[in-house]
Phi, psi and omega in degrees: 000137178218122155258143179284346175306152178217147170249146157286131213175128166270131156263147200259104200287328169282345171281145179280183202293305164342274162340292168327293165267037171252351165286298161282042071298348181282331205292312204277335177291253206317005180224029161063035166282168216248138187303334180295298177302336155286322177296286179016279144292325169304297135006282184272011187246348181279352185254348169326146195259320186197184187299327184288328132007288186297283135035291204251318177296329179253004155267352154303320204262009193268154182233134160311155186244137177259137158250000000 
C-alpha cells in the first residue's frame, strides 16, 4: 500500500516516536484518513530501524502548515 495523503500536523520533535505517532493519529482521524491508512502508517514506525527512520517516515506523510 502506498499512500499519497498528507497531514497537517506539528511534530513534537522532542517527543519520542510513540509520542509523535499519537499525535499524527489525533491529526490524520481529524482530517479523515481511514483506519486502514492509519495502521499503515503505524505499521511503519512502530518497524522503523531507528529515530531517523522515523525521522523520514513522518515527513512523507506531513504536508508543511503555510502561515
Amino acid at each position: 500500500m502506498r499512500i499519497r495523503k498528507k497531514v497537517q500536523w506539528i511534530i513534537p520533535v522532542e517527543a519520542d516516536r510513540f509520542a509523535q505517532l499519537g499525535a499524527f493519529v489525533k491529526a490524520a482521524e481529524t482530517q479523515g484518513w481511514s483506519e486502514a491508512e492509519i495502521q499503515f502508517v503505524m505499521d511503519e514506525i512502530v518497524e522503523a530501524r531507528d529515530e531517523a527512520e522515523v525521522n523520514l517516515i513522518f515527513q512523507d506523510y506531513t504536508q508543511p502548515i503555510r502561515r
